[in-house]
Structures are given as C-alpha cells and as structure tokens.
N, C-alpha and C positions, 0 to 999 in steps of 0.2 A: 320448198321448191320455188324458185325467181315467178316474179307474179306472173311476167309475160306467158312462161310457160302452164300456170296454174288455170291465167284463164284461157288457155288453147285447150286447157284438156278440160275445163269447164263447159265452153263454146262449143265442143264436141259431143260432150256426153249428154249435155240437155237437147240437142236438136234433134236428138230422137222422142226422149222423155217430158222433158222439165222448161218452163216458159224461159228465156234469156235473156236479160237484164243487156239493156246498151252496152256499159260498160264491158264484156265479156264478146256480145257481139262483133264489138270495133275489131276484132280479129279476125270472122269468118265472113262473107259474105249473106246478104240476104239470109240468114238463119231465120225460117217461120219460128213461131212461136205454138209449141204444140207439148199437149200435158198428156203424162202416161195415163188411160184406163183406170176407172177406181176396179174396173173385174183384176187387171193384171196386179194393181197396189196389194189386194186382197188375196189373191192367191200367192204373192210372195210372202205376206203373213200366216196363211195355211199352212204354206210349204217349209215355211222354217218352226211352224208349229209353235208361236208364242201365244205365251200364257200373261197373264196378271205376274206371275213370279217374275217376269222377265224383264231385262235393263236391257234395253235394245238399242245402238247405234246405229244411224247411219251416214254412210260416208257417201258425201257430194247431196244436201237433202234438198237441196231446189226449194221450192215454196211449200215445202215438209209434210207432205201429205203422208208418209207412209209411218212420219215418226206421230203424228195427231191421230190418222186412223189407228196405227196399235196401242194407243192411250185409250182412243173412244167405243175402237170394240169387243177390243180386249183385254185390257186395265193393264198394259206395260205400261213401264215409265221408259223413256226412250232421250235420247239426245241426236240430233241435229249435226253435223260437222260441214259447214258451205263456206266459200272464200269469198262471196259477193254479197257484202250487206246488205244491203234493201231486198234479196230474198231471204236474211235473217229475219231482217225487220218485219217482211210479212209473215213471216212464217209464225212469228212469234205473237202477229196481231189474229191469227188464223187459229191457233190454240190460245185465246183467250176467247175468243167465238165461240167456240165447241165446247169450253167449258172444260180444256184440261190442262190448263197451263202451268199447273204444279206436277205431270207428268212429263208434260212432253215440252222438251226443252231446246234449243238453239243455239248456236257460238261459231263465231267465225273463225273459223281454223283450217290450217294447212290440215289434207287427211296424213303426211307425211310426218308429222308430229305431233298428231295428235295421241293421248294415252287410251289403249281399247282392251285395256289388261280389266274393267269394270262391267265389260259386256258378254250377258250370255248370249245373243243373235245379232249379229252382221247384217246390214243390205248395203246392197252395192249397185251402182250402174255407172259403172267405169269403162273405159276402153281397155283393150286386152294386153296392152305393154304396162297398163297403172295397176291393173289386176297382179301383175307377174312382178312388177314394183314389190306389192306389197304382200304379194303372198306370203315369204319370208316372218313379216310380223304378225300374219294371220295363223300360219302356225306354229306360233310359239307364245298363242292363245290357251286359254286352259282347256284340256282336254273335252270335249264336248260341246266345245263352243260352235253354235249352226251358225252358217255363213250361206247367204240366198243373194244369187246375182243375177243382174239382170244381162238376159241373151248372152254375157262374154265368159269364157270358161276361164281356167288356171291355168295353161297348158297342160303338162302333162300328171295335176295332180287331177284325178279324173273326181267330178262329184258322183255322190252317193246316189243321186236320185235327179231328174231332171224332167222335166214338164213344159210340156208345148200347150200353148194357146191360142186360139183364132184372134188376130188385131185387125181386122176388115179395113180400118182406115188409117193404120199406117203409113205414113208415107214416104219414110226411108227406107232405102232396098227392097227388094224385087219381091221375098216373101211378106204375108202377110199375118206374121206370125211373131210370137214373143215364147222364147224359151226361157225357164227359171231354173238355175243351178242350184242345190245343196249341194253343204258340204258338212262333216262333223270334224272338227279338227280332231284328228289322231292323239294319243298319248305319245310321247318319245320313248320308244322303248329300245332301241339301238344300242346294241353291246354284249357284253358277259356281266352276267347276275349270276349273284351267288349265295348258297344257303346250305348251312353245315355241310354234306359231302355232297350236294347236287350243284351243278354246274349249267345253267341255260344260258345259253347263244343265243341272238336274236337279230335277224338283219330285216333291216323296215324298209319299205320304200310307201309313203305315203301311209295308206291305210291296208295294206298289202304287208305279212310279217313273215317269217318262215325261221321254224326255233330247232334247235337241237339241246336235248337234254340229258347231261350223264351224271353220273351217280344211284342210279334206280340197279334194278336187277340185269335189266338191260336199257340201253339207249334209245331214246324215243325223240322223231326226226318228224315234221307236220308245215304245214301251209296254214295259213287262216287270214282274216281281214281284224282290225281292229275299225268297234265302234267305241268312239271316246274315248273312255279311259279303259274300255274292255277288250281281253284280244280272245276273241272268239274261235275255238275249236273248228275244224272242216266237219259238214254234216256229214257227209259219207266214210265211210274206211271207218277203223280200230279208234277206240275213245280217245281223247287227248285232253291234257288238261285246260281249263279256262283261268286265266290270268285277270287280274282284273287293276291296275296302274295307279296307286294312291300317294300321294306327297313322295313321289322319287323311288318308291318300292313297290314292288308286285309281290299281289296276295294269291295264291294258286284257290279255287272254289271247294267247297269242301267235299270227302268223295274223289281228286283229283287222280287218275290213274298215275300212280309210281311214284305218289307224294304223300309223305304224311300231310294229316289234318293240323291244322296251326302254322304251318311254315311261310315264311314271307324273305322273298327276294331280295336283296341291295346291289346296286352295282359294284363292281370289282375287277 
C-alpha cells in the first residue's frame, strides 16, 4: 500500500493502542502517545489460547509487546509486522531485554504483503475497512488458524467468541472499554463431494454450513457450524454425521449415520 496511506492507517490504529513515532504522526494531529494495558495485551493471548506450539504473528506490532509477552509467558515464537522502523528497532531492543530475542522477532513490512500462510494465531488492531482488506487472506489461512482483534470486528464474518474488558483510562471514545474478537478460520468446504454412490452438497457461509446427502437409504438435509477443520453436527434433532476437512478431502467420524466407516469425500 503507497506509504502516505500506510501511515494514515498506522497514525490511526496506534492512537488508541501503540506509542507514535513523529514520522506517522506528521499525518494526524496532536496524536498523544498512549500504550495498550498489559491486562488487555494478556487476555488477547488467553483468548487466542497460545501455547509454546504456537508461531504467532502480529500485524501492525507497534513497540511489540504482545509479540515479546507470548515469547515471555508463553514460549511462542512470534513475528512482528510494523512499517515504522524505529518501532522495529525498539521492539527488537525490548526482546533482547526480556531475554527472548530468538523467539520473538521483528520486520518492517507492508501487512498487505506480507506472507501469514506460517502462522498458527493472528493479532490484530486494525481499523475496520483494513480488517475487511484483509479478511479475504485471513480466510484462506489454514483451517484453524485463531485470529484475536482488537475492538474492530470482520463485518459480517461474525467471531466465534468475544470479550469485553474494563479500560478505565482510555481515552478514545466515549466507552471505556476494550472488546477482543476471535475467530477460527473455517475450512472451505463449498460445493458437491463425492464418494462411491453418496453425493454431499454443502453451501458455507463463514462458519455456518448446511449439507444435503444422498446415496444413503434415504437423504439426510442438517445445519451445523464448522470449527476449523471440523463441521460439526446440530446438538438437537436426529444424529447427523461429523465431517472432519483434511488436505482438500472430508473424512465422515466413525459410526457416522448412513455412511459406511472408512469412507472419505473428494470434490466433484
């Protein structure tokens, strides 16, 4: 994206969260300098549930606290994506402090091309048109991939889970409060699959599915949500089977009502 525009939406997204560098400032006026809560940094790392296993990005990382604290208290290894050096540069003197600088790493990059096909959790505090930017390449993330943003949603892909905080001393907008989004990116499962005489339909909208299946003794029609790579049965009504989305194929669970055991989907 043209720098002008990078740091407008730089100079935006930090003058809620993240200190601002002159250079970014020279666009807004008087932007104070003000740092998100380590309570909120920490329950965005709760709420996306990383572990030690996890490669954690974050896109727009300001003076990188969120990518050093999931190194320092949870043993990710994390990367950094900021378009204003000298918050590289500290960021990167701030994780050699802490003592995790072979975790948690740094790089001045556009978020719009940058590569995030190596991450298993997203953070984010974007404004809501750069969210809606990039959603497009966030789902079409690997299945399972948690994505935690801060206060702005996806439009209308709804998250999974979302959590309000008390921010007492905020000082932009009226509440005083910080919301945290998840999300699991969905599997794609859209289309007609097909496996020797059974036939499954499947039309997705986000994480929302609704299948039709024929070839069984009779035809079986269901709702369900997929989590990650799983599309989950409705708890209530008549069994239906559970699907579960591996390298381009769906594996029905075993047990599955009106499928044999062993059988696996391809599209068609």
């Amino acid at each position: 994206m043209p720098i002008r525009i990078a740091l407008l939406v730089f100079a935006t997204l930090f003058m809620v969260a993240r200190p601002i560098p002159a250079a970014a400032a020279a666009y807004v006026d008087e932007v104070p300098f003000i740092t998100t809560p380590d309570h909120v940094t920490l329950a965005m790392l709760e709420l996306g549930g990383v572990t030690a296993q996890d490669r954690l990005i974050d896109l727009g990382s300001g003076d990188g606290r969120i990518v050093i604290t999931a190194a320092r208290l949870f043993g990710a290894s994390g990367l950094g994506l900021e378009i204003v050096p000298d918050l590289v540069a500290r960021s990167e003197t701030s994780a050699r402090q802490a003592g995790v600088a072979d975790r948690a790493r740094f790089r001045v990059q556009d978020l719009f091309e940058a590569d995030l096909s190596g991450a298993s959790v997203i953070t984010m505090y974007l404004l809501p048109d750069v969210n809606l930017q990039l959603r497009p390449r966030l789902l079409s993330l690997a299945p399972g991939t948690r994505i935690v943003s801060h206060d702005w949603d996806m439009g209308d892909w709804q998250p999974d889970r979302t959590v309000t905080l008390p921010v007492p001393d905020k000082v932009v907008g009226r509440e005083k409060l910080s919301r945290l989004h998840l999300w699991h990116v969905p599997a794609p499962v859209q289309g007609t699959w097909c496996a020797d005489r059974f036939r499954l339909n499947l039309t997705q909208r986000f994480q929302a599915y609704h299948a039709r299946l024929d070839g069984a003794a009779r035809s079986l029609e269901w709702s369900g949500r997929i989590q990650g790579a799983t599309l989950e049965p409705p708890v209530d009504g008549p069994a239906r089977p559970r699907l579960t989305w591996r390298d381009g194929t769906l594996h029905p669970a075993a047990g599955s009502p009106g499928l044999p055991d062993g059988l696996h989907f391809v599209a068609c």
